[in-house]
N, C-alpha and C positions, 0 to 999 in steps of 0.2 A: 626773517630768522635764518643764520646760518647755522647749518649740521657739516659736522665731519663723521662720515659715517668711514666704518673701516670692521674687518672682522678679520680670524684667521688671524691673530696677535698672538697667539698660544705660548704667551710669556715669555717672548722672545726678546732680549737687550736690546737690539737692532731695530726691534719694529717699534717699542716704547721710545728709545730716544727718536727716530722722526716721527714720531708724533708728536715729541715737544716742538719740533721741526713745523710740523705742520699748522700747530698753536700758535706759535710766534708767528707766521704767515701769515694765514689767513683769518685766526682769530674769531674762531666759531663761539657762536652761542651755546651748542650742545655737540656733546659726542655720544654716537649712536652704536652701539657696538653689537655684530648681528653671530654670535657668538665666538667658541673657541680662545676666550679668549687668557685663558689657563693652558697648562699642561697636565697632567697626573701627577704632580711631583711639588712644584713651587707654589702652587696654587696662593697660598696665602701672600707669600711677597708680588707676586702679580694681582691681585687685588689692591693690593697695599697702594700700588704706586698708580694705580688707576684712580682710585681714589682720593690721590696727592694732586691731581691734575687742576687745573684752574679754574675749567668748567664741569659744570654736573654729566657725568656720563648716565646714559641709561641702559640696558643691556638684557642680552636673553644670551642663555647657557647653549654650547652648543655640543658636539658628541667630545669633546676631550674636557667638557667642563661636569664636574659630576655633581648629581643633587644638594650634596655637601656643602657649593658655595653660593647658595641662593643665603642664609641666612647674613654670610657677612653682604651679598650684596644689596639685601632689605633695609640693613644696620648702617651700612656705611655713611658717612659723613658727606661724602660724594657721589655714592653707589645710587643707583635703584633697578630695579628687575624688572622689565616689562612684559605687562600678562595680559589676558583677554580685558579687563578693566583697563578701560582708557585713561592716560596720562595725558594731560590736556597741558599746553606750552602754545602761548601769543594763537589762539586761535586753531591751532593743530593737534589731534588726537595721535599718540602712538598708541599702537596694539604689538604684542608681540606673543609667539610660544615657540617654549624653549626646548632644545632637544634637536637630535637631527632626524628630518622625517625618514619613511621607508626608502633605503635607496640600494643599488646591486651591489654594495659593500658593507659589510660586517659595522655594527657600529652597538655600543652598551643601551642605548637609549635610544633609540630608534623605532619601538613598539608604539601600535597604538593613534596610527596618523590622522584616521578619521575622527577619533575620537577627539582627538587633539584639535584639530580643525571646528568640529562640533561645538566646543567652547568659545570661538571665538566672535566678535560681534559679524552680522552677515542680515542685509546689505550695508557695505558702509558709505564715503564718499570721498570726494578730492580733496576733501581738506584731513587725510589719515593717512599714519602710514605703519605698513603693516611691517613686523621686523621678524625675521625667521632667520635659521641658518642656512638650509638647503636653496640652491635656487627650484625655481618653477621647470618644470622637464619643455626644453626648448630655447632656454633664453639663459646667455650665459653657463653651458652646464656642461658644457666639453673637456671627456677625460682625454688627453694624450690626443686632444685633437681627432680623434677616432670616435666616440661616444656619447653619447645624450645622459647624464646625468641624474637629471633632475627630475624632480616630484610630479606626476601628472597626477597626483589627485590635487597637491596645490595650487597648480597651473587652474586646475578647472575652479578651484575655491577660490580665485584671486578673477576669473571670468565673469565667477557670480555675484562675487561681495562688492568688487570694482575700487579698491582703494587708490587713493592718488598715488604713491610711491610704495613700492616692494624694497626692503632692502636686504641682502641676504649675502653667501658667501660660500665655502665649504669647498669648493671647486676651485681652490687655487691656480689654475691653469688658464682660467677664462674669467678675470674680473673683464669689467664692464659694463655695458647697459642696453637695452632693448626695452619695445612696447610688446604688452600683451592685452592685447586690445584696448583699450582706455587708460591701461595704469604704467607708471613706468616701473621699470625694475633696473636694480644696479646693485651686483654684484662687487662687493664693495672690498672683498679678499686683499690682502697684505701677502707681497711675494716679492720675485726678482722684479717683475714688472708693473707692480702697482702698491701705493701707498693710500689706497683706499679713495675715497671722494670725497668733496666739498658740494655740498648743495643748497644752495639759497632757492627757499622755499617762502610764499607767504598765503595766507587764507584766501581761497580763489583764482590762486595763480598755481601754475603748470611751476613740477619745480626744476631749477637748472641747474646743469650737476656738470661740474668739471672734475674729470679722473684725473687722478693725480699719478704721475712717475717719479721712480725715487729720483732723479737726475734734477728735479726740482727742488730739492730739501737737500740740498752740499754746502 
């Protein structure tokens, strides 16, 4: 199974069309979208056109996406919202929860991380992947090149649960990828320097993930 995994869309003209871009390329199975991927404002016509796309995206809200659009993404023709109940595809569980966890910057929905956490399936295995916004504190999560970002109660929750892939984002500064002990993780953020990842994945295999640069979609 190929996933295009991408976050950090936040209903931007530019990042929707190369991802048609990246459709015609490579031709994924799924799009995995690891929030953000509204704004405050258009929210509905960004739905809309995610929706329009050719394959089933799956997705979790991230802190510019507000409560308000889990309903169209439950409803959708091509939407679905991923929660602690597994979404099973060719042998592979997603899990996901939505929202952005506790981090050193203001955010509407960021309450509540352990609790969040608590909900979700624990331990899991290689064949899951866990989809959040925030990355894990350590891996991919560099503000301004200066700063550690990221979640350390995640970091330790993704230590104990072990799922095969993490995919996350929020940290536009630092897409990417790294291990955190057994599981990989790839910051999958849309920016100047990344159009998010392709990862062919199948049941019992390590998955492989080519980060994409816009310079590849002209």
């Amino acid at each position: 199974m190929r996933i295009y995994a991408v976050a950090d869309i936040h209903g931007k003209r530019h990042h929707l069309e190369a991802m048609y871009g990246v459709l015609d390329k490579y031709q994924p199975d799924l799009v995995v979208a690891a929030g953000d991927l509204t704004n405050f404002f258009n929210w509905r016509t960004s739905l809309s056109q995610l929706d329009s796309l050719k394959v089933p995206v799956m997705a979790v809200r991230g802190n510019t996406d507000l409560k308000r659009i889990e309903a169209p993404l439950k409803k959708g023709r091509n939407l679905s919202l991923l929660t602690a109940s597994p979404s099973r595809v060719d042998g592979i569980s997603f899990v996901g929860a939505s929202g952005t966890l506790v981090l050193p910057f203001a955010s509407r929905i960021c309450l509540g991380e352990n609790k969040r956490l608590s909900t979700l399936p624990c331990p899991m295995d290689e064949n899951t992947v866990l989809v959040v916004h925030p990355p894990p504190k350590g891996i991919c999560d560099r503000v301004g090149g200066k700063f550690s970002a990221g979640s350390k109660n995640l970091a330790g929750f993704i230590r104990l649960a072990k799922p095969g892939l993490v995919l996350c984002g929020h940290i536009h500064e630092h897409p990417g990828k790294g291990m955190l002990g057994k599981t990989q993780v790839v910051n999958c953020a849309m920016g100047s320097s990344s159009l998010g990842a392709v990862i062919d994945i199948k049941k019992g295999g390590s998955p492989q993930v080519n980060l994409l640069h816009p310079d590849e979609i002209r």
